[in-house]
C-alpha positions as CSV (number, residue, x, y, z in Angstrom):
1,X,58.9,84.7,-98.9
2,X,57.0,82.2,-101.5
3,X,56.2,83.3,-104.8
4,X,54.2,81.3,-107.3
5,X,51.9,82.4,-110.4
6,X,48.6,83.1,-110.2
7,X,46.0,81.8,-112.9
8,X,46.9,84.2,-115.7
9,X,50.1,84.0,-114.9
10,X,50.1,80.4,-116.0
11,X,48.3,81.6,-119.3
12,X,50.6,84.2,-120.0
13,X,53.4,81.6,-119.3
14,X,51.7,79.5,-122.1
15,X,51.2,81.9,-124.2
16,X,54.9,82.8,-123.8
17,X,55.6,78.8,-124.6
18,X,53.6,79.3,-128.0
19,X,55.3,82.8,-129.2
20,X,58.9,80.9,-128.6
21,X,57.7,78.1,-130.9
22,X,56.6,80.2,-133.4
23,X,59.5,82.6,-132.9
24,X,61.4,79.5,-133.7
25,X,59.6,77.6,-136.9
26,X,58.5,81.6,-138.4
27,X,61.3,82.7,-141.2
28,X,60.3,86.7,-140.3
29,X,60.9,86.4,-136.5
30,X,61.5,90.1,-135.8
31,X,58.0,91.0,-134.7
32,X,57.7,87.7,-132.3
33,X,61.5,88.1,-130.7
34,X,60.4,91.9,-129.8
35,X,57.2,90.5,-128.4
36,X,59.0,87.8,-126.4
37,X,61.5,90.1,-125.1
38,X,58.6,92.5,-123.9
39,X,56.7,89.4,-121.8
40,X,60.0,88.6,-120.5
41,X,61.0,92.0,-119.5
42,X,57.1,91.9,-117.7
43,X,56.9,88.7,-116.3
44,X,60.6,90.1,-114.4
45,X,59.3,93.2,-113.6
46,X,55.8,92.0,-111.6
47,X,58.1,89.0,-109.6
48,X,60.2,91.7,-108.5
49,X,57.4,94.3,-107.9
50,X,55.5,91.9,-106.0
51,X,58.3,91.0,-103.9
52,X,59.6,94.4,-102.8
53,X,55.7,95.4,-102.0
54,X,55.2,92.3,-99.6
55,X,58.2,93.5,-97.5
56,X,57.4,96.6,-97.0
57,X,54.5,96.0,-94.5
58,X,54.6,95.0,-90.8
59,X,51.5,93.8,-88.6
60,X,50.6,92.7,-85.5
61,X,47.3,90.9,-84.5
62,X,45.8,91.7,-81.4
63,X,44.6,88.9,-78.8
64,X,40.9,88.8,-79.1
65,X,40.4,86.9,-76.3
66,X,38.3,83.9,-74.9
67,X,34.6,83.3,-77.0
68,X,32.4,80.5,-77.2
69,X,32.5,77.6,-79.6
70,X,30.8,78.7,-83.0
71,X,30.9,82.1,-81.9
72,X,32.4,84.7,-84.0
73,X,35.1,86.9,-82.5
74,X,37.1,90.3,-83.3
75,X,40.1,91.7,-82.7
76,X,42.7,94.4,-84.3
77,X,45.3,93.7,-87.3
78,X,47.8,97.0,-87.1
79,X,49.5,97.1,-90.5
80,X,52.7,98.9,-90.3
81,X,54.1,99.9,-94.2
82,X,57.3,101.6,-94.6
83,X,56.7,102.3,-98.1
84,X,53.5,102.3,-99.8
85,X,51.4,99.6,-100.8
86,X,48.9,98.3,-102.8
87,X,46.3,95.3,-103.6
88,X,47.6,93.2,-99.7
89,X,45.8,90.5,-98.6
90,X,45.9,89.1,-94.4
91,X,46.0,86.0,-93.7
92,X,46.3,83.4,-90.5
93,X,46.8,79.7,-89.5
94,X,45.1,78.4,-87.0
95,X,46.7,74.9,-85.4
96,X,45.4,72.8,-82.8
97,X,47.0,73.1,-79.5
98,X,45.8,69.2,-79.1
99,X,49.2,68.3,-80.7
100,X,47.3,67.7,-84.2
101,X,50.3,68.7,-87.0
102,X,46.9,70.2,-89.5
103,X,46.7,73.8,-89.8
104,X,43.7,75.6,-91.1
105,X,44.2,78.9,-93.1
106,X,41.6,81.8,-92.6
107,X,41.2,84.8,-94.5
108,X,40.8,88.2,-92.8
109,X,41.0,91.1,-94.7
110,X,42.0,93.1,-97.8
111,X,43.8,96.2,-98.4
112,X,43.6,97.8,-101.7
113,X,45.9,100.4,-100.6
114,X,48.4,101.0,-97.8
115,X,50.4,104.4,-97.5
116,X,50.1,105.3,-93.8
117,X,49.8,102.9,-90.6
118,X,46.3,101.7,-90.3
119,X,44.4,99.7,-88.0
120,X,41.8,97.5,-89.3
121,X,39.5,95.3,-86.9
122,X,38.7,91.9,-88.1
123,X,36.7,89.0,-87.6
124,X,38.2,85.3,-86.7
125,X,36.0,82.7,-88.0
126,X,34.2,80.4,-85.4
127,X,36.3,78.0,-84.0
128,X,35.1,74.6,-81.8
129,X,35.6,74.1,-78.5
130,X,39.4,73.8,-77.3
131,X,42.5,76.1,-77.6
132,X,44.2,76.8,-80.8
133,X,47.0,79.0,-81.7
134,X,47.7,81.0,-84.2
135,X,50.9,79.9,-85.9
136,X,51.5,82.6,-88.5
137,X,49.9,86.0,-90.0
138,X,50.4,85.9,-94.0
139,X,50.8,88.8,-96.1
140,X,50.1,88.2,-99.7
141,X,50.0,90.7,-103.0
142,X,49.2,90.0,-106.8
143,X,50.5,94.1,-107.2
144,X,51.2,95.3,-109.6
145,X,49.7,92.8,-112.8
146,X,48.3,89.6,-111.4
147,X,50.7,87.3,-112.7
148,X,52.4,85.7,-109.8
149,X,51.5,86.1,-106.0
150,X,53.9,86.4,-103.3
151,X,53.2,85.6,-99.4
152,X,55.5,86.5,-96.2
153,X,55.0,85.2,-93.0
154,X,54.9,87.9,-90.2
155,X,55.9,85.7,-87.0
156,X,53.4,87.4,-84.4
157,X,55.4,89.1,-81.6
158,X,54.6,87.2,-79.0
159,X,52.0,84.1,-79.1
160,X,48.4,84.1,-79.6
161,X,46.3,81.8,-77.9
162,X,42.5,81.7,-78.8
163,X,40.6,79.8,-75.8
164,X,37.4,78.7,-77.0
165,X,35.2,77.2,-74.0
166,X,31.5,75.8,-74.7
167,X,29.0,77.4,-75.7
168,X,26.4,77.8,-72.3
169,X,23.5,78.4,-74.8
170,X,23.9,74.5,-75.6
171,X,23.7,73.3,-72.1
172,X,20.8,71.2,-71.0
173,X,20.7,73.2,-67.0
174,X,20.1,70.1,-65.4
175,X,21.8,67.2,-63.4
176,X,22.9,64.5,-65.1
177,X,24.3,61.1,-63.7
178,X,27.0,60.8,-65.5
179,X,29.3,63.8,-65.8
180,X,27.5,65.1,-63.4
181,X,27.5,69.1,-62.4
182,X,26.7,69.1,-58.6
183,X,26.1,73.4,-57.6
184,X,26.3,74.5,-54.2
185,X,28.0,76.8,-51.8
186,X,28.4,78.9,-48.7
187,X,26.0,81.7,-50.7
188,X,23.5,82.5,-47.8
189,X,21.4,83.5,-50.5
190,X,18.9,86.0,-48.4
191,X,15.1,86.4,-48.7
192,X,15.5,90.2,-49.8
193,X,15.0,91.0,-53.2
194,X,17.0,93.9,-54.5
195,X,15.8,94.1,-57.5
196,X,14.8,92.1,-61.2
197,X,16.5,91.0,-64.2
198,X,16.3,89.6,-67.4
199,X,17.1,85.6,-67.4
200,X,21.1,84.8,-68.1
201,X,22.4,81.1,-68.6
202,X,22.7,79.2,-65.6
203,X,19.6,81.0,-64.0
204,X,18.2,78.6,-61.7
205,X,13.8,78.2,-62.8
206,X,13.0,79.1,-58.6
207,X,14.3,82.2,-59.2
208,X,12.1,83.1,-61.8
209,X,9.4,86.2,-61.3
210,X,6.4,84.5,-63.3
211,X,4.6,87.8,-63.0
212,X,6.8,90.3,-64.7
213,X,7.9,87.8,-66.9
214,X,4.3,87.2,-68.3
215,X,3.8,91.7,-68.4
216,X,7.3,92.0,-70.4
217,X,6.8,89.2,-72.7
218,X,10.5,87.7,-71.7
219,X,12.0,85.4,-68.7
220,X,12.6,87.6,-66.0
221,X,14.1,86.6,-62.6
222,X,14.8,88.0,-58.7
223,X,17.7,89.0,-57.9
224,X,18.5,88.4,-54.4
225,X,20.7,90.2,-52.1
226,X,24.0,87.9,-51.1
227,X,26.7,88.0,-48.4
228,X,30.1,89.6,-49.5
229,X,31.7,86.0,-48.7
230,X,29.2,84.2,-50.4
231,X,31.0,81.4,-53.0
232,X,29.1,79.3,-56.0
233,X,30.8,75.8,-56.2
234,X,30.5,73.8,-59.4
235,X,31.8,70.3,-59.3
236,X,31.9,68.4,-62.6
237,X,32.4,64.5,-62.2
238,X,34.3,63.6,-65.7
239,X,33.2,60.1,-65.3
240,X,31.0,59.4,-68.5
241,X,30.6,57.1,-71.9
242,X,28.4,59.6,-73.5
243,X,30.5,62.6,-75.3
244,X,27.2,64.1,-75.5
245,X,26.4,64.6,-72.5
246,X,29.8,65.5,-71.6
247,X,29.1,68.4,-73.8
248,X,26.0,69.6,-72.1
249,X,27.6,69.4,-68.6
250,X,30.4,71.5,-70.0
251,X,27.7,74.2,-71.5
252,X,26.0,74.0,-68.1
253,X,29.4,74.6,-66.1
254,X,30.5,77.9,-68.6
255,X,27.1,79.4,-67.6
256,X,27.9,79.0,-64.6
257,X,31.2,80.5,-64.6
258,X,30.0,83.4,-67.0
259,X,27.1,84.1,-64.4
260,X,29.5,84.2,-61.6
261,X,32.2,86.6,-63.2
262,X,28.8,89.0,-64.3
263,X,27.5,89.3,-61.2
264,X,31.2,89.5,-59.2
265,X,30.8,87.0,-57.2
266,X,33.8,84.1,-56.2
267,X,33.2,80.8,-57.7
268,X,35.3,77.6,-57.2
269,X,35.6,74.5,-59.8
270,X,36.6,71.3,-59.3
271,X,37.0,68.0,-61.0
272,X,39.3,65.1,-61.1
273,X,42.4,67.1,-61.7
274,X,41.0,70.8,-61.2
275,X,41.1,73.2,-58.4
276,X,40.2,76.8,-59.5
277,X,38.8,79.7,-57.2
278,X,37.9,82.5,-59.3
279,X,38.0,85.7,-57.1
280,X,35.1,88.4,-57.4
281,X,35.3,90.2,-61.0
282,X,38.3,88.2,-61.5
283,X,40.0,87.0,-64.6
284,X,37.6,84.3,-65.9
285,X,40.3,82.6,-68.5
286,X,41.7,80.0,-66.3
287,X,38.9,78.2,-65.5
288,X,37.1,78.6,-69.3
289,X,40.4,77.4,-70.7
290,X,40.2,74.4,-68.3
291,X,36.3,73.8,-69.7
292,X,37.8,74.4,-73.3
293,X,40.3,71.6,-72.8
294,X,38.3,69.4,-70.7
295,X,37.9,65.6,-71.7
296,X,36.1,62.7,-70.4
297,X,37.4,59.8,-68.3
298,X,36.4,56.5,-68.2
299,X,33.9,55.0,-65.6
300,X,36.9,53.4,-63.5
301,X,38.1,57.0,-63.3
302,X,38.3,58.1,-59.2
303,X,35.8,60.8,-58.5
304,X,36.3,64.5,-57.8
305,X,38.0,65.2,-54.6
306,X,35.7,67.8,-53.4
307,X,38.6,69.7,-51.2
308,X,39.7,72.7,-51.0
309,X,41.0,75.1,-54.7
310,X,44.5,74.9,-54.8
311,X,44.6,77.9,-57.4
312,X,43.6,81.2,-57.0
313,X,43.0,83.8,-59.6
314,X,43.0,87.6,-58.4
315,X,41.2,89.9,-60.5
């Protein structure tokens, strides 16, 4: 529990300062003792107030999940009282899981007044690309007169990891040399269509329908029929000098992965030191946590062994 004044606390504490001194240099110092006595008597009461209403609350954050880099995501705060509560502010840190020792505080919510369990979804602030954690949830109150503030940390129950993987909108959908993103596979793509769609990210251009993309007024493409064993490879050679182009290869390799869990079909990565099969509709995480964590090499790095996925993730 920290407790420290607010802004008109401080005031008031000066104000307090400057009623002593004259309490102290005035010959008829009745009227300024009883006024002394009563900030005293207040400034007592709101530390204590303050204090007892912090404790009374309980909350637990929910795990909202991978999202892209710069994208917005939500997730539930439960808040637990066990007496009520009033004017409660929710806080978290956020610290890098890159071993940085920074933490960065975000606001989420505030509850003028708490009397009976409530949950309340809010909205974590975007985040860049790599996995963070968040370190502590922070209740704070100014209840009941402003002058001081108190905080508690609530340790979270068990830990939260936000994954945040590129952002496919950003990828260039293209081969590049370096850092290169090689797609193929054992897909047996047939000729039948079974239907059309609108365009997702990693949509190849061939599969385009130019016809009923011109009558709808936005990209549509054919959807093919596809053998049950069919698998999407995407290989990603780390091997680059240029951080920005390591960035759109990453983009073009979430699409990828995003398409594949959308459309339920088993998808494998690889790179220098990933092996990840991603069974149909399976749990995307461990390969967008890879992409979120991903780094480049140098260009005396060894190149991808192409081989077979060590890892497999059931849905």
């Amino acid at each position: 529990m920290r407790i420290r004044p607010t802004e008109l606390g401080v005031k008031g504490t000066l104000l307090l300062a400057a009623l002593v001194v004259a309490f102290l240099a005035a010959a008829y110092s009745n009227l300024f003792f009883l006024i002394i006595a009563f900030c005293v008597v207040l400034g007592v009461l709101g530390c204590w107030w303050a204090i007892g209403n912090g404790k009374a609350v309980t909350a637990k954050l929910s795990n909202p999940g991978p999202a892209a880099a710069g994208q917005r995501r939500t997730c539930s705060l439960v808040i637990s009282p066990r007496r009520p509560a009033f004017d409660l502010t929710f806080a978290i840190e956020v610290a890098s899981d890159a071993g940085s020792a920074l933490s960065e505080r975000h606001e989420l919510t505030h509850v003028p007044a708490l009397r009976d369990r409530q949950t309340v979804t809010v909205e974590l602030p975007p985040l860049p690309r790599g996995v963070q954690r968040v370190t502590r949830v922070i209740c704070g109150s100014r209840y009941p007169f402003g002058l001081v503030r108190s905080e508690r940390d609530l340790a979270p129950a068990e830990p939260i990891e936000l994954v945040t993987y590129p952002d496919p909108d950003t990828g260039g959908n293209r081969r590049q040399h370096l850092g290169a993103v090689d797609h193929a596979g054992n897909a047996r793509r047939g000729d039948t269509i079974a239907g059309l769609r609108e365009h997702r990210p990693g949509d190849s251009l061939g599969e385009m329908h130019w016809k009923a993309t011109a009558r709808r007024g936005t990209p549509i493409v054919k959807e093919r029929e596809r053998s049950s064993t069919a698998t999407e490879f995407v290989t990603i050679d780390r091997r680059t000098e240029s951080t920005a182009a390591f960035e759109v290869v990453l983009a073009d390799a979430t699409a990828k992965v995003l398409s594949a869990q959308d459309r339920e079909r088993p998808l494998r990565l690889v790179s220098q030191d990933c092996r990840i099969t991603l069974a149909p509709g399976g749990d995307p995480t461990p390969a967008l946590r890879w992409l979120a964590t991903a780094e480049p090499l140098p260009l005396s790095a060894p190149a991808p062994d192409p081989g077979r996925a060590e890892e497999v993730v059931h849905a």
